[in-house]
PDB file as gemmi writes it, atoms N, CA and C in Angstrom:
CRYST1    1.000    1.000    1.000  90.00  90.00  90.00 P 1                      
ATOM      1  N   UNK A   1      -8.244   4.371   4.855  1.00  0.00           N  
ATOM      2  CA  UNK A   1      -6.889   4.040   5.258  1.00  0.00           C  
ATOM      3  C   UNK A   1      -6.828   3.787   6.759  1.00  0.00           C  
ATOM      4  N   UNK A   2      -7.240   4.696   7.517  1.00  0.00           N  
ATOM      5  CA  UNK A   2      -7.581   4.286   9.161  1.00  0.00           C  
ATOM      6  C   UNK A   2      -8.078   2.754   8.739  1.00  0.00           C  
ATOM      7  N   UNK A   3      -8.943   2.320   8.798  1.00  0.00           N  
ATOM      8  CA  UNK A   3      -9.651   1.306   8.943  1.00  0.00           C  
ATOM      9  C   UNK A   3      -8.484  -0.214   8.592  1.00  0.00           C  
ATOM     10  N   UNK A   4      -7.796   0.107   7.171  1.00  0.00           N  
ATOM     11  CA  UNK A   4      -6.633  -0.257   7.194  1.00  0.00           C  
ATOM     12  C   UNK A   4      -5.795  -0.828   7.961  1.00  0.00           C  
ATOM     13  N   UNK A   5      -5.348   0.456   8.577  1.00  0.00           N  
ATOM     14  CA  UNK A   5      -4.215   0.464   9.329  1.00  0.00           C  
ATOM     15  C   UNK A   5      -4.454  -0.296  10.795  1.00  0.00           C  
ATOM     16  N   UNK A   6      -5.829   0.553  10.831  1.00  0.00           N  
ATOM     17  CA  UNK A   6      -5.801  -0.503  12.158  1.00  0.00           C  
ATOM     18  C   UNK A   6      -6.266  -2.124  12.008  1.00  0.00           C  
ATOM     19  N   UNK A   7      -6.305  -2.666  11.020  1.00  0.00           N  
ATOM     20  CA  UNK A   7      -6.473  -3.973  10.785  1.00  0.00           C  
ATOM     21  C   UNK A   7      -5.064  -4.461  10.936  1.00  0.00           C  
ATOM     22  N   UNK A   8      -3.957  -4.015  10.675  1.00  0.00           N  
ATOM     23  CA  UNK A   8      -2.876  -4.585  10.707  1.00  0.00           C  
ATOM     24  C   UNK A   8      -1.997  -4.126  12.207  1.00  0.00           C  
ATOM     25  N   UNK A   9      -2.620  -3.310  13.201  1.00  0.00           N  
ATOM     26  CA  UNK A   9      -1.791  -3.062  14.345  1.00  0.00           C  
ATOM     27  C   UNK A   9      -1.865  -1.435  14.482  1.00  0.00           C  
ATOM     28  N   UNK A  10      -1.618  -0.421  13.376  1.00  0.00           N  
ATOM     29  CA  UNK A  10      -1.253   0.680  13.393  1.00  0.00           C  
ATOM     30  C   UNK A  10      -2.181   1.533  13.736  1.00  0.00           C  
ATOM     31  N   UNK A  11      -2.633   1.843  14.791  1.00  0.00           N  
ATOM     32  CA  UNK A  11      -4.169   2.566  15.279  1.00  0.00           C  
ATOM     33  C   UNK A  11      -3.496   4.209  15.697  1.00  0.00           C  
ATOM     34  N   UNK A  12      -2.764   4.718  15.644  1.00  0.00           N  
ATOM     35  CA  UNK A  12      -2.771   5.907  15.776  1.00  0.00           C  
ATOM     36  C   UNK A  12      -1.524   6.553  14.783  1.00  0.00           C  
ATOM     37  N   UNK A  13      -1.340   8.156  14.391  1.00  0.00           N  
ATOM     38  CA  UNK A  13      -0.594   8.580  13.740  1.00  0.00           C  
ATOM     39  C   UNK A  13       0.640   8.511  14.125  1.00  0.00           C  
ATOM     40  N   UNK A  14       0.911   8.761  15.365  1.00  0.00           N  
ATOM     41  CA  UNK A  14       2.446   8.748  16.092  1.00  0.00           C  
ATOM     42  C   UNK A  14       3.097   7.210  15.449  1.00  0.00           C  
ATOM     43  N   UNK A  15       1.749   6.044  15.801  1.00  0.00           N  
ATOM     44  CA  UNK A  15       3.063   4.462  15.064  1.00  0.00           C  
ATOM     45  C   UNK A  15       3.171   4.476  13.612  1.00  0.00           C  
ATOM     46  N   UNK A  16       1.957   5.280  12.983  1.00  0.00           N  
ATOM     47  CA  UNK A  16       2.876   5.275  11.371  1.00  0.00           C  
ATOM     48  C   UNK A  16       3.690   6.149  11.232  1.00  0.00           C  
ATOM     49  N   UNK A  17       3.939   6.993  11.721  1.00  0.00           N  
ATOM     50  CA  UNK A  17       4.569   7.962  11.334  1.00  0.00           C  
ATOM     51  C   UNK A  17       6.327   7.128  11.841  1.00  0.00           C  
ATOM     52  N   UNK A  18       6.253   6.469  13.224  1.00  0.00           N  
ATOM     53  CA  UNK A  18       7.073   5.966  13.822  1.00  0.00           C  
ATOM     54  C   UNK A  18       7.565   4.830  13.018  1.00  0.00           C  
ATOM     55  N   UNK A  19       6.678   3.826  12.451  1.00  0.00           N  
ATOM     56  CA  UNK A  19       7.234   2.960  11.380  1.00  0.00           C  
ATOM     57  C   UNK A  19       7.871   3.394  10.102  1.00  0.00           C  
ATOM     58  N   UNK A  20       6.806   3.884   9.433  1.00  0.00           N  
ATOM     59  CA  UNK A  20       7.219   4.742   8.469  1.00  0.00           C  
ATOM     60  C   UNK A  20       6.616   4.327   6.916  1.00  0.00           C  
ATOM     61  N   UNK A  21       6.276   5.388   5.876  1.00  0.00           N  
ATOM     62  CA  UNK A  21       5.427   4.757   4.845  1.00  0.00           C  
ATOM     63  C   UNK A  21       6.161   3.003   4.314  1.00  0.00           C  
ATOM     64  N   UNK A  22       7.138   3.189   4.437  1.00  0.00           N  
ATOM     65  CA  UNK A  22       7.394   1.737   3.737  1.00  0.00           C  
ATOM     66  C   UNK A  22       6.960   0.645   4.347  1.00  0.00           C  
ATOM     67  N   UNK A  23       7.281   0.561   5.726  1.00  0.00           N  
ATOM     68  CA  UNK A  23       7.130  -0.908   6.435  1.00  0.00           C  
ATOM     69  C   UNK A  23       5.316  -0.736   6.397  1.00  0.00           C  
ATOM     70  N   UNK A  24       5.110   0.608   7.353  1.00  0.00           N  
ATOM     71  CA  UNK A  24       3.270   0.554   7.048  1.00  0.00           C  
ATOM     72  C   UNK A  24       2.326  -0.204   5.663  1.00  0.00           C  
ATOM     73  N   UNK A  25       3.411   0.228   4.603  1.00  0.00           N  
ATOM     74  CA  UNK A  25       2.508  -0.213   3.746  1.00  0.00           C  
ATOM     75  C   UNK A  25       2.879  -1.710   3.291  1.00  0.00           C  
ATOM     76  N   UNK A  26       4.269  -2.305   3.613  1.00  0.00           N  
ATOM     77  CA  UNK A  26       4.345  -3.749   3.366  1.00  0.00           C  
ATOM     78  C   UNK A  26       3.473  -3.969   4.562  1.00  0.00           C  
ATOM     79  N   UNK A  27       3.184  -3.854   5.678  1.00  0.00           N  
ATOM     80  CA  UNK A  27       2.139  -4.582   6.650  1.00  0.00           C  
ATOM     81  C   UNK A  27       0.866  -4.685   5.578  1.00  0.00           C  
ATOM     82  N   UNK A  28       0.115  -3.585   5.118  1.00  0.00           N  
ATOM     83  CA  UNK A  28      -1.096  -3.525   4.356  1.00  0.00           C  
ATOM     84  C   UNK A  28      -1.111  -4.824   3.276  1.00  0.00           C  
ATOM     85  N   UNK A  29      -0.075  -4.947   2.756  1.00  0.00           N  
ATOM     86  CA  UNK A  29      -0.013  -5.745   1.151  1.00  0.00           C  
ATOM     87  C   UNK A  29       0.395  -7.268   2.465  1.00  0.00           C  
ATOM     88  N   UNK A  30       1.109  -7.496   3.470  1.00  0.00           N  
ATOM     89  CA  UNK A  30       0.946  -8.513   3.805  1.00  0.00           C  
ATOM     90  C   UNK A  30       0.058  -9.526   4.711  1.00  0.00           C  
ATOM     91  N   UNK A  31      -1.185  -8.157   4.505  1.00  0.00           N  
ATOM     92  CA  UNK A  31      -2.371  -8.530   4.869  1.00  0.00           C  
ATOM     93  C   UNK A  31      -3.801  -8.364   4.466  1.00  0.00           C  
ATOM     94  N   UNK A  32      -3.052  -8.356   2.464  1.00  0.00           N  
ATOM     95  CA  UNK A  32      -4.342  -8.708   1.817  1.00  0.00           C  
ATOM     96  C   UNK A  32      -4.822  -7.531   0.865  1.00  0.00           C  
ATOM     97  N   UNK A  33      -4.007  -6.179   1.264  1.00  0.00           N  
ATOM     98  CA  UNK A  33      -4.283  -4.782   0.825  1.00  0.00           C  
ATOM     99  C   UNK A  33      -3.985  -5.006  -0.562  1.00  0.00           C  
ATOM    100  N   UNK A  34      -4.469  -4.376  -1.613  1.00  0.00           N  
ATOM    101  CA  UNK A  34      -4.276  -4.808  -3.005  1.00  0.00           C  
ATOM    102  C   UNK A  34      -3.422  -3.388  -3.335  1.00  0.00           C  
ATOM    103  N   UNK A  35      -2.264  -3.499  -4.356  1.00  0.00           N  
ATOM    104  CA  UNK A  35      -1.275  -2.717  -4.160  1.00  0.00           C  
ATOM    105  C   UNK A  35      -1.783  -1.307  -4.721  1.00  0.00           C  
ATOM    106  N   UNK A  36      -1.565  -0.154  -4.315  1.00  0.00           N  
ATOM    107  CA  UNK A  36      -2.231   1.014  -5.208  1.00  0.00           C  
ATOM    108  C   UNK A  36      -0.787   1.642  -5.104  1.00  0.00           C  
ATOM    109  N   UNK A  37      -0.096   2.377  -6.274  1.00  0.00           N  
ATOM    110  CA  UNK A  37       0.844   3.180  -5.669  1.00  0.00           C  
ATOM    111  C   UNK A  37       0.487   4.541  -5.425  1.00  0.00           C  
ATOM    112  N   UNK A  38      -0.922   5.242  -5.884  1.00  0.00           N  
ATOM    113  CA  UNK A  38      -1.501   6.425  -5.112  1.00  0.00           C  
ATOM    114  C   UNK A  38      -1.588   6.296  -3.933  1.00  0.00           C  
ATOM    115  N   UNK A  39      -1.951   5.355  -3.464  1.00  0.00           N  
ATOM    116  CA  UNK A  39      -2.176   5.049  -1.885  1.00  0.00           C  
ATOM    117  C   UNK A  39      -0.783   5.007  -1.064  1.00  0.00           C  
ATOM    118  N   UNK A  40      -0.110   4.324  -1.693  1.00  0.00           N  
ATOM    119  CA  UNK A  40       1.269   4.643  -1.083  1.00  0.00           C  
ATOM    120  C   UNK A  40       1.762   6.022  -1.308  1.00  0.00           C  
ATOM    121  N   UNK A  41       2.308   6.426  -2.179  1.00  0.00           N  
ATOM    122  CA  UNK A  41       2.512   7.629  -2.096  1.00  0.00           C  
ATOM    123  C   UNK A  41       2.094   8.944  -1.383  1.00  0.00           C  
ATOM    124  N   UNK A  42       0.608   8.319  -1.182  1.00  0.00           N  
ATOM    125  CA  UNK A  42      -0.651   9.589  -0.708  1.00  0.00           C  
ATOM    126  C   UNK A  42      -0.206   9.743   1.054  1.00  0.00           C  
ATOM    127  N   UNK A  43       0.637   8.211   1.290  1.00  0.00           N  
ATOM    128  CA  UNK A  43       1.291   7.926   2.977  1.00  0.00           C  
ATOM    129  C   UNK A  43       2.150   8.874   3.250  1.00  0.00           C  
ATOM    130  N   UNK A  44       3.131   9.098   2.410  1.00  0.00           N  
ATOM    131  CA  UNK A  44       4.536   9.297   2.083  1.00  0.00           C  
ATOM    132  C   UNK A  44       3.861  10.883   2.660  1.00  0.00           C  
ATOM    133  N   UNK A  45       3.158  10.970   1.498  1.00  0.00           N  
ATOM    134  CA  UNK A  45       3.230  12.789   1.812  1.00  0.00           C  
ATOM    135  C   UNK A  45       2.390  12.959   2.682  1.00  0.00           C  
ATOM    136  N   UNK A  46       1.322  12.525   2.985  1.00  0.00           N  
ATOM    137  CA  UNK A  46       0.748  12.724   4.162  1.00  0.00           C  
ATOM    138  C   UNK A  46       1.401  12.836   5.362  1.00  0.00           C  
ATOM    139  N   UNK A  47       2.691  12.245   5.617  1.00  0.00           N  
ATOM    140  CA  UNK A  47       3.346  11.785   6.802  1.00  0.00           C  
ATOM    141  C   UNK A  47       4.637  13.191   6.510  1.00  0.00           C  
ATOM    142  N   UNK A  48       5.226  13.667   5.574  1.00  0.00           N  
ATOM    143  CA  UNK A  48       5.975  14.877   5.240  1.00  0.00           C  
ATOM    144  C   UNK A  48       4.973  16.192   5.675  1.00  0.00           C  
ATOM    145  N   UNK A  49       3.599  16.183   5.733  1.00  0.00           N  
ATOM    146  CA  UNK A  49       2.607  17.186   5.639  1.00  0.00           C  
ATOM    147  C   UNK A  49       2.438  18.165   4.581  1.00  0.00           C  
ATOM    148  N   UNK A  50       2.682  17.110   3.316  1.00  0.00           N  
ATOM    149  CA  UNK A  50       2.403  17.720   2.323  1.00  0.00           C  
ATOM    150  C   UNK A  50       1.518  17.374   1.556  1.00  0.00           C  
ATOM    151  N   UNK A  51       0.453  17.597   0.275  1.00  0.00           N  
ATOM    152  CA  UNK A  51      -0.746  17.952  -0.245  1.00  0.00           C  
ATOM    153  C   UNK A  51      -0.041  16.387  -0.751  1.00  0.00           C  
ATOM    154  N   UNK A  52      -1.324  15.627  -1.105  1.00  0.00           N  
ATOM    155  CA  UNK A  52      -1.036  14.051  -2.155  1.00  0.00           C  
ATOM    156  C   UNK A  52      -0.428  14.487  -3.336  1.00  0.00           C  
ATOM    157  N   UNK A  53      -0.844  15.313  -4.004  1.00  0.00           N  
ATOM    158  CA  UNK A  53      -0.226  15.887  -5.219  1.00  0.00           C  
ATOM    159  C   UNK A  53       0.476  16.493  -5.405  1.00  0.00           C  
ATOM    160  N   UNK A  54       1.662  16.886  -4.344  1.00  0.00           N  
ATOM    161  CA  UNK A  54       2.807  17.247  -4.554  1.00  0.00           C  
ATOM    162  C   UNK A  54       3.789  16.480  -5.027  1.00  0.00           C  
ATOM    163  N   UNK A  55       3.643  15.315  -5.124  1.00  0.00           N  
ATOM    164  CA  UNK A  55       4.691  14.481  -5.435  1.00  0.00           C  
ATOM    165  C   UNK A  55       4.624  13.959  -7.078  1.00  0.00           C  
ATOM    166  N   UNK A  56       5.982  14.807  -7.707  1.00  0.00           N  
ATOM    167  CA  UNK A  56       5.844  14.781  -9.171  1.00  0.00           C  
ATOM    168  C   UNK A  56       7.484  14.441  -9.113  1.00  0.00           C  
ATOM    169  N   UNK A  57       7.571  14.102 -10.703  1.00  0.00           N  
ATOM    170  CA  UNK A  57       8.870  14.316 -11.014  1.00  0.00           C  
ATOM    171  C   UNK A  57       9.497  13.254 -10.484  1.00  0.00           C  
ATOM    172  N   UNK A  58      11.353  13.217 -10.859  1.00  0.00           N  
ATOM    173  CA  UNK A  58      12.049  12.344  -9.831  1.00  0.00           C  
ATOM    174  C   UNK A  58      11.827  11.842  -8.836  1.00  0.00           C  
ATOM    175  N   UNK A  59      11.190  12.641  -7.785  1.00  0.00           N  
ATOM    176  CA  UNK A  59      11.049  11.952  -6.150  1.00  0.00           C  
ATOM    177  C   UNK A  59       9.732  11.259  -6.913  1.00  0.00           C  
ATOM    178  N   UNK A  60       8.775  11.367  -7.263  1.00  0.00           N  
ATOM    179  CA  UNK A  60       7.560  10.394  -7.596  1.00  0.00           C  
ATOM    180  C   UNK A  60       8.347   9.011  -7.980  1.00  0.00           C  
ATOM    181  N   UNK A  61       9.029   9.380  -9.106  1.00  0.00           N  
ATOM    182  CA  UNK A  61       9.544   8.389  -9.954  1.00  0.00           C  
ATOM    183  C   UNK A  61      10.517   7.442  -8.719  1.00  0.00           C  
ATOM    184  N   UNK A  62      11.420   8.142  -7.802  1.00  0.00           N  
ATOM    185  CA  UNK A  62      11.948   7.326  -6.924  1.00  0.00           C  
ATOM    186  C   UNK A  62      10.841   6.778  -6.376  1.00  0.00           C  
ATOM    187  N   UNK A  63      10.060   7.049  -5.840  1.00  0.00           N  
ATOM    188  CA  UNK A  63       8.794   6.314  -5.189  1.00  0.00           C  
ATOM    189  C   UNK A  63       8.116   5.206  -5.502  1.00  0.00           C  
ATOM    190  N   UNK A  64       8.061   5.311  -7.071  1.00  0.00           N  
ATOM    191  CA  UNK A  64       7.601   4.291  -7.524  1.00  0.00           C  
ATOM    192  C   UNK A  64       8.742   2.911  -7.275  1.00  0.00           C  
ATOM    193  N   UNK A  65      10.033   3.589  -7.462  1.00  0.00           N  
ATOM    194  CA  UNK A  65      10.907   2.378  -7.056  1.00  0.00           C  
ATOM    195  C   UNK A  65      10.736   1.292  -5.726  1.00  0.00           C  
ATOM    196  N   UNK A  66      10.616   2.424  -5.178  1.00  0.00           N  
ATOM    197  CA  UNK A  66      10.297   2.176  -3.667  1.00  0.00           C  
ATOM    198  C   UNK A  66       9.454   1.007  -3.522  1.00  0.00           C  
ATOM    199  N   UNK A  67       7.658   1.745  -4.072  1.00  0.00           N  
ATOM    200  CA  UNK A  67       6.511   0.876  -3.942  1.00  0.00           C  
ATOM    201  C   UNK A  67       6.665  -0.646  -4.634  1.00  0.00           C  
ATOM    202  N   UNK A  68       7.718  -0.438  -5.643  1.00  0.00           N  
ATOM    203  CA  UNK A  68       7.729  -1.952  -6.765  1.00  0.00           C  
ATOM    204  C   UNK A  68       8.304  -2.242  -6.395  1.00  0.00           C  
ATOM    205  N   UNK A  69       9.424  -2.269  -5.004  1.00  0.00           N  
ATOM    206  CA  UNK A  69      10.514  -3.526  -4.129  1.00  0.00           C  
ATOM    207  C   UNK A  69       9.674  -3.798  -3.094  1.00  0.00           C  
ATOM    208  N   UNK A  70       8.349  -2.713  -2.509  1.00  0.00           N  
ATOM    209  CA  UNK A  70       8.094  -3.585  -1.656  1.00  0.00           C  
ATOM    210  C   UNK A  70       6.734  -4.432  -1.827  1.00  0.00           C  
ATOM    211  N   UNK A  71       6.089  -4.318  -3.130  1.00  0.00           N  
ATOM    212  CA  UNK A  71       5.049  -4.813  -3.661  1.00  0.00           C  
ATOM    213  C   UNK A  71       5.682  -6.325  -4.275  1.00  0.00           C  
ATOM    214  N   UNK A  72       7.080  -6.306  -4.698  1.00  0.00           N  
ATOM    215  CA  UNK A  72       7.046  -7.446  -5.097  1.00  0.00           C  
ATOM    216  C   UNK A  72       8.036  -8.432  -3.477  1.00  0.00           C  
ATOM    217  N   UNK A  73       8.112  -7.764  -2.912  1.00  0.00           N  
ATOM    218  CA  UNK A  73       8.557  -8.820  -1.499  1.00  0.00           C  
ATOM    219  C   UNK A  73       7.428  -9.296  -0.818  1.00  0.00           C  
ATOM    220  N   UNK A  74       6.350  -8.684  -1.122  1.00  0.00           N  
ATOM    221  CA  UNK A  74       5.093  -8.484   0.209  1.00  0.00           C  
ATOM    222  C   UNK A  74       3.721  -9.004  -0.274  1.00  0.00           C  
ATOM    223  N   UNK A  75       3.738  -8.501  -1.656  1.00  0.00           N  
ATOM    224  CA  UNK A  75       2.076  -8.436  -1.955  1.00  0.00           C  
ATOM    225  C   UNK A  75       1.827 -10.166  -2.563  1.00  0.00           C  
ATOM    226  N   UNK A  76       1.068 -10.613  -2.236  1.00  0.00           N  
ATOM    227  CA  UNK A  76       0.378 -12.302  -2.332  1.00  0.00           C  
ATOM    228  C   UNK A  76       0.565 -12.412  -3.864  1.00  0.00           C  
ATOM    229  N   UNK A  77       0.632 -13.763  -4.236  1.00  0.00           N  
ATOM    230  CA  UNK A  77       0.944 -13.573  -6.292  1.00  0.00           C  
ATOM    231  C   UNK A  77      -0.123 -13.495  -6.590  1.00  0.00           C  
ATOM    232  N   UNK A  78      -0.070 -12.913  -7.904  1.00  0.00           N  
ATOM    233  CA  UNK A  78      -1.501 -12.969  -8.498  1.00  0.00           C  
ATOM    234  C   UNK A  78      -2.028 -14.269  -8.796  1.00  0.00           C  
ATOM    235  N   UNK A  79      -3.569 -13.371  -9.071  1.00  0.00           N  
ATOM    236  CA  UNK A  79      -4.350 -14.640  -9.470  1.00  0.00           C  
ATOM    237  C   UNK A  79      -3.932 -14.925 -10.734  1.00  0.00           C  
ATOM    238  N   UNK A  80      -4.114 -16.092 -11.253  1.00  0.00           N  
ATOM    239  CA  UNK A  80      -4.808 -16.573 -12.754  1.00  0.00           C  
ATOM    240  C   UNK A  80      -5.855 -17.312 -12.845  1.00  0.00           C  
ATOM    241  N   UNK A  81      -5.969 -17.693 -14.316  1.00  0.00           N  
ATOM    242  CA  UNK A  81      -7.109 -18.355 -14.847  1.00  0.00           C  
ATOM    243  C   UNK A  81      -8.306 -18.156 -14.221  1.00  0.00           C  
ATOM    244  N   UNK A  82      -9.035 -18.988 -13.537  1.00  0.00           N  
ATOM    245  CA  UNK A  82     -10.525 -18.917 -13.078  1.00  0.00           C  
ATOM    246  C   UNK A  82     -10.358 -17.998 -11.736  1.00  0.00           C  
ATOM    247  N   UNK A  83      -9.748 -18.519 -11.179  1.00  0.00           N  
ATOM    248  CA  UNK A  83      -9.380 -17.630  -9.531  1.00  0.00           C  
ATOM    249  C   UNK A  83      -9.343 -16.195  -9.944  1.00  0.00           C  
ATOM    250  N   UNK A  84      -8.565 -15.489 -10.781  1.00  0.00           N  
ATOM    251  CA  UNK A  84      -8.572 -13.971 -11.590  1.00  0.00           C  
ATOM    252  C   UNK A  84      -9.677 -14.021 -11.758  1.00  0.00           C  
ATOM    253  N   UNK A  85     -10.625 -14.152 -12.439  1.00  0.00           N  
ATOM    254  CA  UNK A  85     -12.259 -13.789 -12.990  1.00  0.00           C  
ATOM    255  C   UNK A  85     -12.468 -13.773 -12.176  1.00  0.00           C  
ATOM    256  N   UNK A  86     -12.745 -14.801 -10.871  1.00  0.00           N  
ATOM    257  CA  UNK A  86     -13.754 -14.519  -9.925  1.00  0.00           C  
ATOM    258  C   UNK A  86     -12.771 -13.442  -9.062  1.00  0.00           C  
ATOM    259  N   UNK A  87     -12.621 -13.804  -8.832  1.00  0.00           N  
ATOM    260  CA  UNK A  87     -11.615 -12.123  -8.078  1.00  0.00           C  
ATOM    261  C   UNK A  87     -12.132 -10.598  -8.871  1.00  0.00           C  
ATOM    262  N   UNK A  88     -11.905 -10.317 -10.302  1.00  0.00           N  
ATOM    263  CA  UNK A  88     -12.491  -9.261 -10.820  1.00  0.00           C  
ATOM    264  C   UNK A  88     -14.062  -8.984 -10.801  1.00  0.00           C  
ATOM    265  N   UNK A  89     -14.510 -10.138 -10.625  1.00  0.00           N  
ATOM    266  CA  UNK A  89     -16.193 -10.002 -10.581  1.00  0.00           C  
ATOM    267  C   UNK A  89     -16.596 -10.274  -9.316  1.00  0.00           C  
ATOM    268  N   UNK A  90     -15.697 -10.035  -8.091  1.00  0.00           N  
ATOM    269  CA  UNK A  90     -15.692  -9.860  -6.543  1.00  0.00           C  
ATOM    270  C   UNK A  90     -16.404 -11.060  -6.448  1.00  0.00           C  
ATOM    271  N   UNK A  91     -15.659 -12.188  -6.652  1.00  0.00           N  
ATOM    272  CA  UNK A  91     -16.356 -13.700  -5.883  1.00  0.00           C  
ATOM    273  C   UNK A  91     -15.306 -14.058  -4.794  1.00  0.00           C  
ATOM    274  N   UNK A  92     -13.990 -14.167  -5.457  1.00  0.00           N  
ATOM    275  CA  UNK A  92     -12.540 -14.582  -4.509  1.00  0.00           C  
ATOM    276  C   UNK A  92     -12.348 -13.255  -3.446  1.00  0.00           C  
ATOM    277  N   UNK A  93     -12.562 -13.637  -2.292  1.00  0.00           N  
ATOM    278  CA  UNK A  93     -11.666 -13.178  -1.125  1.00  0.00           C  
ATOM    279  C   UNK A  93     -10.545 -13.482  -1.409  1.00  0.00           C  
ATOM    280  N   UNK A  94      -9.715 -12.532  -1.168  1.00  0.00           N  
ATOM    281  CA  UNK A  94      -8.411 -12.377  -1.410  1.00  0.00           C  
ATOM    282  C   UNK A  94      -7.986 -12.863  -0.017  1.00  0.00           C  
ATOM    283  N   UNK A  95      -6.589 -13.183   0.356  1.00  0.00           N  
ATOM    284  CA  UNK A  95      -6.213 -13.436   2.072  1.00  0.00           C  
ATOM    285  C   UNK A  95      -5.927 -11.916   2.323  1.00  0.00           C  
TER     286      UNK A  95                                                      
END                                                                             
């Protein structure tokens, strides 16, 4: 996730924490990050200072809301047909 983050600008904890899991992670998906919602979520609580696996229940379930408005504003369309295969069998660079 460091490695990530600092691909898109965010090189220390103070600016994610300062942006905040949502915008941090539309930067990621609008620069190619393929959407995970563990990974998002894992932000969320990381940045509360709480364990990844605390997040159950309702607030998860809000979360997921969260991750699926900003996965579908942000994240590149999928592939199809031939472009999908080679993408699953790691030929397509993704942008």
């Amino acid at each position: 996730m460091e490695q990530a983050f600092a691909r898109v600008g965010i090189k220390t904890a103070e600016q994610l924490r300062e942006i905040g899991t949502d915008a941090a992670y539309a930067k990621l998906l609008a620069n190619g990050a393929r959407p995970h919602f563990i990974a998002y979520y894992v932000i969320e609580m990381g940045l509360q200072g709480r364990p990844w696996n605390d997040c159950k229940g309702k607030e998860k379930d809000a979360l997921r809301k969260r991750f699926d408005a900003i996965k579908a504003r942000t994240a590149p369309a999928p592939l199809a047909g031939i472009e999908k295969i080679l993408d699953q069998i790691g030929v397509v660079e993704r942008p």
